[in-house]
PyMOL CGO cylinders between C-alpha atoms (Angstrom):
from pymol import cmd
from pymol.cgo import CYLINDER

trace = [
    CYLINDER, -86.66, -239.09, -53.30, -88.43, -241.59, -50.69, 0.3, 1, 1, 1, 1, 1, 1,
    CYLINDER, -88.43, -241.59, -50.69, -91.39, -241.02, -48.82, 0.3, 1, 1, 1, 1, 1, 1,
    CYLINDER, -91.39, -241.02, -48.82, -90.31, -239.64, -45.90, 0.3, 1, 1, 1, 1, 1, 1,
    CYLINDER, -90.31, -239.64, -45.90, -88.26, -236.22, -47.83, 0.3, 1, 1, 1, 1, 1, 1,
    CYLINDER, -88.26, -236.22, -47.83, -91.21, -235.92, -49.68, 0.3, 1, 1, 1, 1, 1, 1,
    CYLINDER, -91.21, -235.92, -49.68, -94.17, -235.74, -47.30, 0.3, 1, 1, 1, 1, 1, 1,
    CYLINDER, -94.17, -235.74, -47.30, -95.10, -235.79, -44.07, 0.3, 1, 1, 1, 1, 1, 1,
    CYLINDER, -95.10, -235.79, -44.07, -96.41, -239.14, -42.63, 0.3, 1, 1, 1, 1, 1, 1,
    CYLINDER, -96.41, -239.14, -42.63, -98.61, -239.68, -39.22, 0.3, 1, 1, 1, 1, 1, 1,
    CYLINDER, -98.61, -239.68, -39.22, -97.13, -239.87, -36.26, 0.3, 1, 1, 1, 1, 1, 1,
    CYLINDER, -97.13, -239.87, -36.26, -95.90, -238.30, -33.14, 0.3, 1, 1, 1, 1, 1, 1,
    CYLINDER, -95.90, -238.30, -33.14, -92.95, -236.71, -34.60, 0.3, 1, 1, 1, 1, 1, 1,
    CYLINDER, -92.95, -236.71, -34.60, -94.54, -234.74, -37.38, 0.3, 1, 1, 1, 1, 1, 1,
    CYLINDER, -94.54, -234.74, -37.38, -92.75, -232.62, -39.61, 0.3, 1, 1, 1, 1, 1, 1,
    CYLINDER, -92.75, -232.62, -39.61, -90.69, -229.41, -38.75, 0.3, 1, 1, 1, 1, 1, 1,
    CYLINDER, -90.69, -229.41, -38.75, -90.06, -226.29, -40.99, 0.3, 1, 1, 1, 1, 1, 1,
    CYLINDER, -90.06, -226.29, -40.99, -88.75, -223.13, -40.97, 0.3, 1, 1, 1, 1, 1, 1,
    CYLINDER, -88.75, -223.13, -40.97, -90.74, -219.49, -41.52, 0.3, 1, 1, 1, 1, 1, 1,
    CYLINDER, -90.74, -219.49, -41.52, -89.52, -216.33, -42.57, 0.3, 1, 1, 1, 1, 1, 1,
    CYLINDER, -89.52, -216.33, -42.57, -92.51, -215.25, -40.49, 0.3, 1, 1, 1, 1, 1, 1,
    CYLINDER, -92.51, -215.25, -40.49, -91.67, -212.84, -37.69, 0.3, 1, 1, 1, 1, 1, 1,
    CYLINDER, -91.67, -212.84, -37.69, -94.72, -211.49, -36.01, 0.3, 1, 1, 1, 1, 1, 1,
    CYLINDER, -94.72, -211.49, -36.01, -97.10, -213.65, -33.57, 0.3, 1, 1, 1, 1, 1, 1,
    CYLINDER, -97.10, -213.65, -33.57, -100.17, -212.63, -35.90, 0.3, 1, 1, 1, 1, 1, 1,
    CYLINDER, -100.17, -212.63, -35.90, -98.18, -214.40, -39.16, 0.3, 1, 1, 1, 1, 1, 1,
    CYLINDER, -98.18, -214.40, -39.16, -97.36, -217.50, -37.56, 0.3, 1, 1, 1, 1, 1, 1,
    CYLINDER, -97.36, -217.50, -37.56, -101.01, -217.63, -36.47, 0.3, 1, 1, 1, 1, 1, 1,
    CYLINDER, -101.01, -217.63, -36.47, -102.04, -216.74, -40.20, 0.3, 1, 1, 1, 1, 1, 1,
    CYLINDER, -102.04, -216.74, -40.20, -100.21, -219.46, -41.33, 0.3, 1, 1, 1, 1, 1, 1,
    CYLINDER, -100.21, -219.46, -41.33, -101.21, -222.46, -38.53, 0.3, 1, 1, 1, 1, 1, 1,
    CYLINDER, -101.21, -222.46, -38.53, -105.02, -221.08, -39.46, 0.3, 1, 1, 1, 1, 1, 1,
    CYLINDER, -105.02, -221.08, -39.46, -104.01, -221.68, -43.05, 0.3, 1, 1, 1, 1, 1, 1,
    CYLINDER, -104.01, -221.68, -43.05, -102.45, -224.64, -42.81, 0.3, 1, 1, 1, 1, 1, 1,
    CYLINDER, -102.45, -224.64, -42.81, -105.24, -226.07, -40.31, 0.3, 1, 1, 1, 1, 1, 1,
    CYLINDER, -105.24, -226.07, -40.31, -107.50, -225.84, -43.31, 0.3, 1, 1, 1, 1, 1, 1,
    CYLINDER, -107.50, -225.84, -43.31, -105.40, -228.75, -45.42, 0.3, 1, 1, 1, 1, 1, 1,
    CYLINDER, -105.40, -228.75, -45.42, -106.90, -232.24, -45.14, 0.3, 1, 1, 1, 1, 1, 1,
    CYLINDER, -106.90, -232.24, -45.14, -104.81, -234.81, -42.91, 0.3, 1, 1, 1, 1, 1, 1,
    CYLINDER, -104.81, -234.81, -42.91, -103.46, -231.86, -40.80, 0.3, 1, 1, 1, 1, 1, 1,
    CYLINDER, -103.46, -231.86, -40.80, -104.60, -231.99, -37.19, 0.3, 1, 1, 1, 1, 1, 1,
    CYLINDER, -104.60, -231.99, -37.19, -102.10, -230.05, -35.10, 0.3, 1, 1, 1, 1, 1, 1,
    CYLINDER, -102.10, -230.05, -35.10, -99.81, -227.50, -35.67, 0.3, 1, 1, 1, 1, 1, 1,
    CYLINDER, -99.81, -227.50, -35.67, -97.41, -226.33, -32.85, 0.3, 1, 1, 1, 1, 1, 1,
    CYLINDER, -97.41, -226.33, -32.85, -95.65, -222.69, -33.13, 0.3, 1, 1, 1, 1, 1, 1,
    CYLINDER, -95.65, -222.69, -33.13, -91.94, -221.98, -32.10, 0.3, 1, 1, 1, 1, 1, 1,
    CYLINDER, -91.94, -221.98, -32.10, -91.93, -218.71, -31.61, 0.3, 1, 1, 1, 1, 1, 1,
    CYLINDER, -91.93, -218.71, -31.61, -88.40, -218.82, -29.12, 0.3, 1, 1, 1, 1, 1, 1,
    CYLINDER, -88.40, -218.82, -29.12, -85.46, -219.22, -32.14, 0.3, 1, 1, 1, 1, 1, 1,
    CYLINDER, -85.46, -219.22, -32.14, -84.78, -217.76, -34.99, 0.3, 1, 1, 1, 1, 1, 1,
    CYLINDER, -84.78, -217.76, -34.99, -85.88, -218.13, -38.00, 0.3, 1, 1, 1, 1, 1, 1,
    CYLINDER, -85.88, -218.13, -38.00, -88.94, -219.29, -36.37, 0.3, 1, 1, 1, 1, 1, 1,
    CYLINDER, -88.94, -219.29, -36.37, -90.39, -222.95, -36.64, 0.3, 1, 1, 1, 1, 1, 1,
    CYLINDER, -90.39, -222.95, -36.64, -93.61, -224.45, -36.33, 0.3, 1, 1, 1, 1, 1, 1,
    CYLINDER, -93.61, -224.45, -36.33, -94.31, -228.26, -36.17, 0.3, 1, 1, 1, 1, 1, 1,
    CYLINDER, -94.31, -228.26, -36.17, -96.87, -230.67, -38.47, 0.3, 1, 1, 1, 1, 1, 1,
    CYLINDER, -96.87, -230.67, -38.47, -98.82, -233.44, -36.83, 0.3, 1, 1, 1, 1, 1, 1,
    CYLINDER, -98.82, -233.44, -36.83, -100.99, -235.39, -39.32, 0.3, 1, 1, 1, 1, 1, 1,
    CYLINDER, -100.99, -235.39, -39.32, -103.36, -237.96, -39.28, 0.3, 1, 1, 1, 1, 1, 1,
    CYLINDER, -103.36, -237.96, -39.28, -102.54, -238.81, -43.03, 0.3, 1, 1, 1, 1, 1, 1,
    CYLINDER, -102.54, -238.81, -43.03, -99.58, -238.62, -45.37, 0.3, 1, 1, 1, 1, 1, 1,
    CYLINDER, -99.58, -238.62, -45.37, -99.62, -235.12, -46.73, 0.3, 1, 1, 1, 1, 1, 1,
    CYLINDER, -99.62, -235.12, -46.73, -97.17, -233.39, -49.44, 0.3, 1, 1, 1, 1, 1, 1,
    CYLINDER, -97.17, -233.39, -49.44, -94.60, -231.21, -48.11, 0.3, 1, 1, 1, 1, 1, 1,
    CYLINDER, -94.60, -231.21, -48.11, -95.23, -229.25, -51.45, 0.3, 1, 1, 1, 1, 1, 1,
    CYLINDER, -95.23, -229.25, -51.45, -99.01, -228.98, -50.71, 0.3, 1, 1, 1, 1, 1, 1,
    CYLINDER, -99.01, -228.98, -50.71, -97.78, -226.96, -46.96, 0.3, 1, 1, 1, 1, 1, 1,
    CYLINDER, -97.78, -226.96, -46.96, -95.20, -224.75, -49.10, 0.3, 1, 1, 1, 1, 1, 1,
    CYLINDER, -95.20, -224.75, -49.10, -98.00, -224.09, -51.27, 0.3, 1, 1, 1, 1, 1, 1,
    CYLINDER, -98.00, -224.09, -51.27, -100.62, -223.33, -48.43, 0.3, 1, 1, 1, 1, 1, 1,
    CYLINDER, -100.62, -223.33, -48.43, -97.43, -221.09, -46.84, 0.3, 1, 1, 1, 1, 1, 1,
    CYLINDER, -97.43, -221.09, -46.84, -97.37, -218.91, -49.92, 0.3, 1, 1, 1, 1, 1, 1,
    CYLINDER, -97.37, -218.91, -49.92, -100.64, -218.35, -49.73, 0.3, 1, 1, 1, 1, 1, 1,
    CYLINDER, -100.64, -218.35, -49.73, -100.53, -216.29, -46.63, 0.3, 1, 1, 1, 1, 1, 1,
    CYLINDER, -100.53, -216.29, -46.63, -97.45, -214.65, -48.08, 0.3, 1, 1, 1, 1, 1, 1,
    CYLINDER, -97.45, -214.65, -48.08, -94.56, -216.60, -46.58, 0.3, 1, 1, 1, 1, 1, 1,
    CYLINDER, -94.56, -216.60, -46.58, -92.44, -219.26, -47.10, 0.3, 1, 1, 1, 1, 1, 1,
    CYLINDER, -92.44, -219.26, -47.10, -91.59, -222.83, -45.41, 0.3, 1, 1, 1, 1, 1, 1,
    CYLINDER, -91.59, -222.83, -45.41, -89.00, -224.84, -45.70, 0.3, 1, 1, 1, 1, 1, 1,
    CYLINDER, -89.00, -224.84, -45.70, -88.81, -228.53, -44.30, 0.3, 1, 1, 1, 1, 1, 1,
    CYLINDER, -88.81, -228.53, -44.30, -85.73, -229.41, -42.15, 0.3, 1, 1, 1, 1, 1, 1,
    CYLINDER, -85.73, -229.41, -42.15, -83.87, -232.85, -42.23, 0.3, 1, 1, 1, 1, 1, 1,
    CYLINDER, -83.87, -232.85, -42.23, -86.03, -235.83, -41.47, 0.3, 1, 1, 1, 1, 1, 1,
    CYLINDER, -86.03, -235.83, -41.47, -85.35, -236.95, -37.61, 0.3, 1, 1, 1, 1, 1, 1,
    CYLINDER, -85.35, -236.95, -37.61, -82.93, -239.52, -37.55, 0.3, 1, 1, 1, 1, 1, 1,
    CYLINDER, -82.93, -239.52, -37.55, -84.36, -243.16, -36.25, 0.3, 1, 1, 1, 1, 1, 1,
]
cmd.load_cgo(trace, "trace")
């Protein structure tokens, strides 16, 4: 595991993951949630695909477990996707 599966690390690409989620109101719940966690300081909402997405910005490395965690606190779940290629 390297730092970059494992977290998600400042930057302009931030981190993307994938919501069971449906309704505008739950993807709110859960940026509103996730706003809360230290390091996070933007989180932008796909709402156009399926399964819906929402993006991580950070100003800090922060545990991808730590946003699963603060996901299934709302009552949802998250899972990462790949880590963008360089």
């Amino acid at each position: 595991m390297s730092l970059l599966s494992q977290n998600v690390i400042p930057g302009n690409h931030g981190k993307t993951f994938g919501t069971n989620a449906m309704e505008e109101n739950d993807l709110t719940a859960i940026k509103n949630s996730l706003l809360e966690l230290e390091g996070i300081v933007d989180i932008i909402l796909n709402t156009e695909i399926f399964p819906r997405e929402f993006t991580v910005h950070t100003n800090q490395i922060v545990s991808l477990a730590d946003i699963e965690h603060k996901v299934k606190s709302v009552g949802f779940h998250a899972i990462a996707k790949e880590t963008f290629e360089l």
